[in-house]
KOLBA-241698 format. One record per residue (C-alpha): residue in one letter; x, y, z; residue number from 1. Coordinates in steps of 0.5 Angstrom, whole numbers, plus 500, padded with zeros to 3 digits. Layout:
<atoms>
+------+-----+-----+-----+-----+
| type |  xx |  yy |  zz | seq |
+------+-----+-----+-----+-----+
|    A |   X |   Y |   Z | NUM |
...
+------+-----+-----+-----+-----+
</atoms>
This chain:
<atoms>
+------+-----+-----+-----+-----+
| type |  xx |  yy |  zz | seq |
+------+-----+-----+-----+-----+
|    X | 844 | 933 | 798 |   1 |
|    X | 841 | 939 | 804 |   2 |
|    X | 834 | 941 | 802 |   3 |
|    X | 832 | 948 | 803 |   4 |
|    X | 825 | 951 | 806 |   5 |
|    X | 826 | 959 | 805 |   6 |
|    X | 821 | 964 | 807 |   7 |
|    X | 815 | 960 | 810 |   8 |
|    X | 811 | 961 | 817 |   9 |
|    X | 812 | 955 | 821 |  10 |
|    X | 806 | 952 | 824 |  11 |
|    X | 810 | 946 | 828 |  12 |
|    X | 804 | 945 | 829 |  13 |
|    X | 804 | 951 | 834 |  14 |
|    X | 805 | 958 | 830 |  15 |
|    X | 812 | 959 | 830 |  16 |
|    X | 813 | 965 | 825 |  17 |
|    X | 816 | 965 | 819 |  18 |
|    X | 823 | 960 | 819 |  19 |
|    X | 827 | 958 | 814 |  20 |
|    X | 829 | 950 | 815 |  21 |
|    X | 835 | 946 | 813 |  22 |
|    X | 835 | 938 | 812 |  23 |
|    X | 840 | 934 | 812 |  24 |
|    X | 841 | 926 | 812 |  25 |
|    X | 832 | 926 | 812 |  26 |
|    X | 833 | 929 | 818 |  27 |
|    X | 831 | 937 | 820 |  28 |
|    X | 839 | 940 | 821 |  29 |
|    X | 837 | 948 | 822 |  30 |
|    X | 830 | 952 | 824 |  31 |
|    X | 832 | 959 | 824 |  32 |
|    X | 835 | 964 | 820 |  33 |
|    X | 839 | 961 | 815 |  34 |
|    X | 845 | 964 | 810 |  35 |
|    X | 843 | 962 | 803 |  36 |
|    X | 850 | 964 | 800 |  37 |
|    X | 853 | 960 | 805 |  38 |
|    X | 850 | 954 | 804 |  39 |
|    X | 852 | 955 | 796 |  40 |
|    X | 859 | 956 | 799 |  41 |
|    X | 859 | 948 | 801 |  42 |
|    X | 859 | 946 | 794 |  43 |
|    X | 854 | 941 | 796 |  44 |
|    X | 848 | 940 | 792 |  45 |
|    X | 841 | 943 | 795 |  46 |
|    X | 835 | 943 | 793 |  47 |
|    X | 831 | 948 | 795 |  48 |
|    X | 823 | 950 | 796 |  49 |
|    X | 820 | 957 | 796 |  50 |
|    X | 815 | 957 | 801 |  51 |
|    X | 814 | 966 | 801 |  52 |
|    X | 806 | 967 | 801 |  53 |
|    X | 806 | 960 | 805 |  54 |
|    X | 806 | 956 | 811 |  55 |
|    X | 810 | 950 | 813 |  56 |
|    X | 807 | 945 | 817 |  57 |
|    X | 809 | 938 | 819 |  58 |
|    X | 808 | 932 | 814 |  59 |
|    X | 801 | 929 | 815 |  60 |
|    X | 801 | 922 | 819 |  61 |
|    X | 795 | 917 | 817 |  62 |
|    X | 794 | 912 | 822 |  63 |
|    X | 789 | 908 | 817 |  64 |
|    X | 790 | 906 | 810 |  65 |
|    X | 788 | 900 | 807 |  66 |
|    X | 794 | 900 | 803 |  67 |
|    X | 793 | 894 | 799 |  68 |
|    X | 786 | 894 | 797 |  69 |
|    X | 780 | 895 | 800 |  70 |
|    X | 775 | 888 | 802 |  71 |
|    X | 770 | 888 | 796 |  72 |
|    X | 764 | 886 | 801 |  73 |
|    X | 760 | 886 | 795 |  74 |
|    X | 764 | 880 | 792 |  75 |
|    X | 771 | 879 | 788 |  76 |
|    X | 770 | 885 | 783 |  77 |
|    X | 769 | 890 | 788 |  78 |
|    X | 775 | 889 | 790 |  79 |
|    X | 779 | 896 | 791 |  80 |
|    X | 786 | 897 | 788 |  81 |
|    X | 793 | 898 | 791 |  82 |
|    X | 794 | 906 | 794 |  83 |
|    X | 798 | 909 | 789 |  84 |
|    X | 805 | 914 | 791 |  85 |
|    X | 801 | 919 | 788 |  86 |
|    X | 795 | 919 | 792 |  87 |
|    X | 799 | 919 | 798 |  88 |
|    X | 804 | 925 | 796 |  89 |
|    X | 798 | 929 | 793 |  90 |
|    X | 795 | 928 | 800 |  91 |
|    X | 800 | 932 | 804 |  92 |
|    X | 801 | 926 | 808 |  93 |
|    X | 809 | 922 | 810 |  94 |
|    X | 807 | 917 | 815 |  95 |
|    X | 802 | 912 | 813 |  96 |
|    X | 800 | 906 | 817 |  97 |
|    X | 797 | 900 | 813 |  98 |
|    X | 791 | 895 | 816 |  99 |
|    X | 787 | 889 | 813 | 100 |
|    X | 779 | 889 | 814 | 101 |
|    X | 775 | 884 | 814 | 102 |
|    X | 778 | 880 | 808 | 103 |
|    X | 785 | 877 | 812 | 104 |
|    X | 784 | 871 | 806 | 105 |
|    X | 785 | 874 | 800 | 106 |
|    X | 789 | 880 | 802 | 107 |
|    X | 794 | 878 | 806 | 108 |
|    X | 800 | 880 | 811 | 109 |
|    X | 806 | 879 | 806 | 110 |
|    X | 802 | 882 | 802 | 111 |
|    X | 802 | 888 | 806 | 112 |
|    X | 808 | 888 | 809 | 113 |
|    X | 810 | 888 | 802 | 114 |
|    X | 806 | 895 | 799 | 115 |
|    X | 809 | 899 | 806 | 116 |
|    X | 817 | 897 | 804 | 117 |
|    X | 815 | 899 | 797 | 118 |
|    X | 812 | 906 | 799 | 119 |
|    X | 818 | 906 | 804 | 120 |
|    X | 822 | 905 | 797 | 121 |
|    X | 818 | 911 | 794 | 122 |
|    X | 819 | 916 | 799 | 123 |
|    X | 815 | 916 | 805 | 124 |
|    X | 815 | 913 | 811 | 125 |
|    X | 809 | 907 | 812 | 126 |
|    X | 808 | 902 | 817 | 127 |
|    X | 803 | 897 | 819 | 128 |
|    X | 798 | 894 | 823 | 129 |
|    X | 798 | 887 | 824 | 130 |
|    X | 792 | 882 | 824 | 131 |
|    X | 785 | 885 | 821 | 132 |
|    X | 777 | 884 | 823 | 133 |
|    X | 779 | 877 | 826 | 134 |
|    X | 780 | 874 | 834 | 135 |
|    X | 786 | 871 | 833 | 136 |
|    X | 788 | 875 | 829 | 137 |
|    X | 792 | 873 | 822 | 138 |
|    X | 800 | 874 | 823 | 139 |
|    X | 805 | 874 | 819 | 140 |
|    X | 810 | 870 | 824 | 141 |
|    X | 805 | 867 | 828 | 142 |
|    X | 804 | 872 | 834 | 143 |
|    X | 803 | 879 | 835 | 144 |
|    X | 808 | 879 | 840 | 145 |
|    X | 813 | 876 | 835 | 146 |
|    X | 810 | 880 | 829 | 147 |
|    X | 812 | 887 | 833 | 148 |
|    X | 819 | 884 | 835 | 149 |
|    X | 821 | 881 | 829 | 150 |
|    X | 818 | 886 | 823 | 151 |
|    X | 821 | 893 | 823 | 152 |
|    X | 814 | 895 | 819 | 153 |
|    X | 809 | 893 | 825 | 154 |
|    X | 808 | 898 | 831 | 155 |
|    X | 801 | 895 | 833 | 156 |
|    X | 795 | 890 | 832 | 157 |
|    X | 788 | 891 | 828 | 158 |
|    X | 785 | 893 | 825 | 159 |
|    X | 780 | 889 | 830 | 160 |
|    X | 773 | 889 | 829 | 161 |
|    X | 767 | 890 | 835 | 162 |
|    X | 760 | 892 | 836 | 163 |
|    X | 759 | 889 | 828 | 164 |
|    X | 757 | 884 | 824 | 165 |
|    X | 763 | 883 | 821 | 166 |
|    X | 767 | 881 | 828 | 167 |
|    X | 768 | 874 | 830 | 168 |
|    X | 764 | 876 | 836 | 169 |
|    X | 771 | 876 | 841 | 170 |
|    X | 770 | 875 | 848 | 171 |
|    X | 773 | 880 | 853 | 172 |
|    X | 778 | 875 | 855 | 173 |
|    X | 781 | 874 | 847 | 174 |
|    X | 781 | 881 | 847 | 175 |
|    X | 785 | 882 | 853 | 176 |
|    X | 789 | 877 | 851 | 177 |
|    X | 791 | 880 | 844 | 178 |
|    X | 791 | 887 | 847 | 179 |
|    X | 796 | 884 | 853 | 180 |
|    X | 800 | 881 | 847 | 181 |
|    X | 801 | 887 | 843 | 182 |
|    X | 803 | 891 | 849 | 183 |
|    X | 808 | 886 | 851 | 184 |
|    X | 810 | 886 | 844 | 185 |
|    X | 811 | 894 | 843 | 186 |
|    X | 815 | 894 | 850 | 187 |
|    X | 820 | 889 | 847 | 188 |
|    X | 820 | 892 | 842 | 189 |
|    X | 820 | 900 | 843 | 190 |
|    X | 814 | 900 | 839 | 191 |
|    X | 807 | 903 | 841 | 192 |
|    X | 804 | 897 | 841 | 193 |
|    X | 797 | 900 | 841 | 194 |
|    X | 791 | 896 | 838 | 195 |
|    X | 786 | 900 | 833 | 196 |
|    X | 779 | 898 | 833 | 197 |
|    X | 774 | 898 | 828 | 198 |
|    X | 768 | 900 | 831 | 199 |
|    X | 762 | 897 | 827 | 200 |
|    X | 755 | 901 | 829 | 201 |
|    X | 752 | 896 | 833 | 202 |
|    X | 749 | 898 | 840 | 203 |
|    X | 754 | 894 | 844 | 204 |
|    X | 758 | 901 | 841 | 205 |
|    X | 765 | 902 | 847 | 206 |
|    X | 763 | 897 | 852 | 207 |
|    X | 768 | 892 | 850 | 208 |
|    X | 773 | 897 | 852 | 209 |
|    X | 770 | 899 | 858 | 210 |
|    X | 770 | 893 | 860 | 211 |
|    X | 777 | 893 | 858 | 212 |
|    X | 779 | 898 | 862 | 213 |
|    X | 774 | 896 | 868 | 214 |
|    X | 775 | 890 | 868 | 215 |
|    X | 782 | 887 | 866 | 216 |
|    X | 785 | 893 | 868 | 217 |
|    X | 788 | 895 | 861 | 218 |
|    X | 792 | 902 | 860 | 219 |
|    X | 788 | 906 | 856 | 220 |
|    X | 795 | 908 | 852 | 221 |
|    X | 794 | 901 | 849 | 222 |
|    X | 787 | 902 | 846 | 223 |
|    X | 786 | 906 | 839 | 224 |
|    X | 779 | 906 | 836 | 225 |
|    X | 777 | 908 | 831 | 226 |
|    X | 770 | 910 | 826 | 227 |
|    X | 766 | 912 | 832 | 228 |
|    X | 763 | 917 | 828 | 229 |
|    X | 758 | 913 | 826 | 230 |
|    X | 752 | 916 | 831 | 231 |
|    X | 752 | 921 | 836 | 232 |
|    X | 751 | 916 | 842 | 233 |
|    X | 757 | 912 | 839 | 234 |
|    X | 761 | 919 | 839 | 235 |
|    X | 758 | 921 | 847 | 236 |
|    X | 761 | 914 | 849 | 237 |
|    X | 768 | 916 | 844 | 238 |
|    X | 768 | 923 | 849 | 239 |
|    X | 768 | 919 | 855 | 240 |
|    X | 774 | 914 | 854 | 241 |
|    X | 779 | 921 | 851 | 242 |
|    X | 778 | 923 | 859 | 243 |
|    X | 781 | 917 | 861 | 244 |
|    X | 785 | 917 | 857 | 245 |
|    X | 784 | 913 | 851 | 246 |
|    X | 786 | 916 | 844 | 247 |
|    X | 780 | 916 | 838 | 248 |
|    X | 780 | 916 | 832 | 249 |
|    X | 774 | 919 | 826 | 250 |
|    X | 775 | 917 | 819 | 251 |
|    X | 774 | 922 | 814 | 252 |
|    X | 769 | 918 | 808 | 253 |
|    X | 763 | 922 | 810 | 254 |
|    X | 767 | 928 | 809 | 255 |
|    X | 764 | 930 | 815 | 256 |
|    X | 770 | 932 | 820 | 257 |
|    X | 767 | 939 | 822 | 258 |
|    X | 762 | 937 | 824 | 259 |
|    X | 764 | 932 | 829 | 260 |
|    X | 770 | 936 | 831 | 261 |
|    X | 765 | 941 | 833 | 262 |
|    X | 761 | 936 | 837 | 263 |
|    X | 768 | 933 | 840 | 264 |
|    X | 769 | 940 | 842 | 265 |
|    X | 761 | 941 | 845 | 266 |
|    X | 762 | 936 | 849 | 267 |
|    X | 769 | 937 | 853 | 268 |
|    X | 773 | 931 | 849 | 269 |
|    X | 780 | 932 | 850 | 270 |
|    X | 783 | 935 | 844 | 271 |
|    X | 790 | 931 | 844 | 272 |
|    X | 786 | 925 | 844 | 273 |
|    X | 783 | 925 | 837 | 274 |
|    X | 786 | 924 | 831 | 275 |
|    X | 783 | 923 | 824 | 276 |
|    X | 784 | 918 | 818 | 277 |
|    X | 782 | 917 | 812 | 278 |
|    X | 780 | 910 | 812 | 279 |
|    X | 783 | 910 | 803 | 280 |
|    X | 780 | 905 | 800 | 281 |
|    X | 774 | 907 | 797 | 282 |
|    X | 776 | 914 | 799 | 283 |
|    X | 782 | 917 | 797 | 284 |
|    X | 786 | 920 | 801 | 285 |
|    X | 786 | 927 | 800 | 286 |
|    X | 780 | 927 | 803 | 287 |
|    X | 784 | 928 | 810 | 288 |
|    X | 787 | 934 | 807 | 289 |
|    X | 780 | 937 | 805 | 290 |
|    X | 778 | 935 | 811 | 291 |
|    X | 782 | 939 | 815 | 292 |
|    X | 781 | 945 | 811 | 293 |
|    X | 774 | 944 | 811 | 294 |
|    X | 774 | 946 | 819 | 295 |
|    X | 779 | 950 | 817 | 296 |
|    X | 774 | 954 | 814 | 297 |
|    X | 767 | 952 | 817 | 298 |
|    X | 770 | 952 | 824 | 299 |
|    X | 773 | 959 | 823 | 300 |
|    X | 778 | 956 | 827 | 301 |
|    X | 786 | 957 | 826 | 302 |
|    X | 790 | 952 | 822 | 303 |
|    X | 795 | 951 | 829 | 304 |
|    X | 789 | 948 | 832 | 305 |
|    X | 786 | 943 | 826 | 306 |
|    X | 793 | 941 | 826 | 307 |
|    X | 795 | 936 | 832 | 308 |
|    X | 789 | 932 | 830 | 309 |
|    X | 793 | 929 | 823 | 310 |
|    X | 801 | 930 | 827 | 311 |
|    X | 803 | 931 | 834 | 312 |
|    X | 797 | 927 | 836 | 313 |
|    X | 798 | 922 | 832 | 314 |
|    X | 805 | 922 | 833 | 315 |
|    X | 804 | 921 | 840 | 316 |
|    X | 798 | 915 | 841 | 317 |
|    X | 804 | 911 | 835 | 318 |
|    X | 810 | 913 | 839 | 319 |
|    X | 813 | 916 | 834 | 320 |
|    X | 818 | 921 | 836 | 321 |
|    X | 821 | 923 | 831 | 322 |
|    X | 815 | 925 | 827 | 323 |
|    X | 809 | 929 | 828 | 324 |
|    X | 813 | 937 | 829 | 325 |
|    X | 818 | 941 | 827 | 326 |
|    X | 823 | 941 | 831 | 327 |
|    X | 832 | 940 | 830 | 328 |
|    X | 832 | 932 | 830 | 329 |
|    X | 825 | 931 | 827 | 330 |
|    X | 825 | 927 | 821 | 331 |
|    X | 825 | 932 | 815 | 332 |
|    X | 818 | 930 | 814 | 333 |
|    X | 814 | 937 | 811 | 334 |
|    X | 808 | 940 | 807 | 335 |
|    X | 808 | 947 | 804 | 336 |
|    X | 801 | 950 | 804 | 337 |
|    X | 799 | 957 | 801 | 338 |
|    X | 797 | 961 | 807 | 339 |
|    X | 789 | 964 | 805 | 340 |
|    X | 787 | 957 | 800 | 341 |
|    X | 791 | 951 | 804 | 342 |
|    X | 792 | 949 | 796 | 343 |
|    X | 799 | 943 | 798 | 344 |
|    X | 805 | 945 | 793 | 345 |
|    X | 811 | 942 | 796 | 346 |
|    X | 812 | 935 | 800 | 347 |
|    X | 818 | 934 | 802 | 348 |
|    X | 819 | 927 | 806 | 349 |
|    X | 825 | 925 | 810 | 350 |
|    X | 829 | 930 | 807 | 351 |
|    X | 826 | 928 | 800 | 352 |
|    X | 823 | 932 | 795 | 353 |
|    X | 816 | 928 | 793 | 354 |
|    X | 812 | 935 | 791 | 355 |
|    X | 815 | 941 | 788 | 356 |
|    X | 811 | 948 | 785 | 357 |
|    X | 804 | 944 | 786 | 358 |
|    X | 807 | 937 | 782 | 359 |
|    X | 808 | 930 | 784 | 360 |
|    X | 815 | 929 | 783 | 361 |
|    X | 815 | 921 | 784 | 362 |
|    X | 811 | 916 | 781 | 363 |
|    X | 811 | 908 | 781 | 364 |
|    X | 817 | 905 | 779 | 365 |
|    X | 814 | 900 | 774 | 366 |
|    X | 812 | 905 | 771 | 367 |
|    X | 819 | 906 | 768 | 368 |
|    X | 819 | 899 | 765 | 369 |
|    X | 811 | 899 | 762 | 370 |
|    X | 807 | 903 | 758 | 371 |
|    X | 801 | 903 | 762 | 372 |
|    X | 798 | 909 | 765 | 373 |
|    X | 793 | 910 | 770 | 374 |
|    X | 789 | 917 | 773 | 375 |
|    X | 790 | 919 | 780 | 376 |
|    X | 784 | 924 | 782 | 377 |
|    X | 784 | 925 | 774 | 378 |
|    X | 791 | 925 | 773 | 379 |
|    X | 794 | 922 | 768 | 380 |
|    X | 800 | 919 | 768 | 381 |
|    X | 805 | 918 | 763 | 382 |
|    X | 806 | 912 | 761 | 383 |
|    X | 814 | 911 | 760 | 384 |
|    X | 818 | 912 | 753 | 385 |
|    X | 819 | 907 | 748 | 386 |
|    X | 825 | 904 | 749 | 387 |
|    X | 830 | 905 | 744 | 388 |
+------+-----+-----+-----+-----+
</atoms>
């Protein structure tokens, strides 16, 4: 089946004017002008999208999801739930990369490895990182080089903690090591091999990577932290790390990504240096998509330059070439928003059509076998007919 895109203003994430797309084989085949009557001529099936009144920009990528459920730091029954195919989808995003927090004992890496692979299944691309809050990190072969060389999923380490409570307080040593091991792993591997620091708010803040970078040398491509929005000192030190080089992230929970793109921007950050996450467990992750409209509309800034935070930046610090932008070659992984509102109305991943006209056209595949339901962001879904 090809997948059609017609009448839409291309943001690639640059302004490209208005395009039709073509995808074929989960991959963009046509950006330009394209004969409809030709296309039917095939007799090949297509399933089209009007984006008239719209903008199509690249699929949203996500470097930080718990995709399995959030720790529960208030003890076992406050523990969060599985992301949902729904959530995702709603969200506008087609890549997503599943993490471990503090709690690598109850919820697990096979377990992880395993919800990616479902939501691969589902529609949408989903890798993962390896390990969690703890030095040495918890694996699923025995090592992080192993684990990136061995298993499709995984294109890095962490979510590693530093300057927090949770942390099991590594030396510099460790971390080099782990860092090193990483990196080894993605360069056997063609992977990006980074690895994704959490950040706590205690006031040893980015030490631990500068000395990283100071003292053993480290290539700041490899250095990926995140929630360094906590504090203003914190994000100051964030600013400082972008002009050597090393990629940020700021998560969206506080719903306050305006703010801190207005203070990243104040103070010369590098923009093709930051991403942003949604860090979903508690927070859904639609949040990332709000946020990006929030700056939108309390920056006054233009979408084209919101963008690359959640797309050709992201794509970049993952190593995710085929990712990111609209482009011949580029996976066919697309989000339609209305031009004035930004309201998401068509999702397409890998050439699949996973939101049309507004509605989610995928759900979870066991629901086609219970007559369960749950709501995602007070939606309910319907449960499966009775069998005959």
């Amino acid at each position: 089946m090809l997948t059609l895109i017609s009448g839409g203003e291309l943001l690639t994430p640059a302004p490209a004017g208005r395009a039709d797309i073509v995808s074929c084989g989960g991959r963009i085949a046509v950006v330009g002008a394209v004969n409809a009557a030709a296309l039917d001529a095939t007799g090949i099936a297509i399933d089209r999208i009007d984006a008239s009144g719209c903008v199509v920009i690249p699929g949203l990528i996500d470097p930080h999801q718990h995709l399995i459920g959030g720790s529960g730091e208030r003890g076992y029954n406050t523990q969060t739930p599985e992301v949902r195919i729904g959530e995702i989808v709603e969200a506008g995003i087609t890549t997503v990369v599943g993490c471990l927090g503090v709690d690598t004992t109850t919820r697990t890496m096979p377990a992880l490895l395993a919800r990616a692979k479902a939501l691969q299944a589902d529609g949408v691309t989903a890798f993962i990182y390896t390990g969690g809050y703890n030095v040495p990190p918890t694996t699923l072969t025995g090592s992080v080089r192993t684990d990136l060389m061995f298993v499709a999923e995984v294109i890095g380490a962490g979510e590693v903690a530093i300057s927090d409570c949770r942390s099991t307080d590594p030396t510099i040593a460790e971390l080099s090591r782990l860092v090193r091991d990483a990196a080894n792993g993605g360069r056997l591997s063609g992977k990006a091999g980074v690895t994704h620091f959490h950040v706590g708010d205690e006031p040893s803040g980015l030490a631990p990577l500068r000395r990283l970078l100071d003292d053993c040398h480290i290539d700041p491509e490899l250095l990926y932290p995140t929630h360094v929005e906590r504090r203003e000192p914190l994000m100051r030190e964030a600013v400082e790390l972008t002009k050597r080089g090393v990629t940020i992230d700021v998560d969206v929970v506080e719903r306050d990504l305006s703010r801190w793109l207005r203070y990243f921007m104040d103070h010369d950050g590098v923009l093709d240096r930051l991403t942003a996450s949604s860090d979903a467990s508690i927070t859904s992750p639609v949040a990332l998509l709000d946020q990006v409209r929030q700056c939108v509309r309390d920056l006054r800034m233009p979408l084209d330059r919101v963008l690359p935070m959640v797309t050709s930046n992201t794509a970049r610090v993952l190593k995710l070439a085929c990712k990111g932008r609209i482009a011949v070659g580029a996976d066919a992984d697309l989000a339609v928003l209305t031009r004035d509102s930004l309201e998401l109305r068509a999702v397409v991943a890998r050439g699949r059509v996973l939101m049309k006209d507004g509605r989610v056209a995928v759900r979870d595949a066991w629901l086609d076998d219970s007559d369960r339901s749950f709501s995602i962001n007070g939606k309910k879904t319907a449960p499966a007919p009775a069998h005959a």
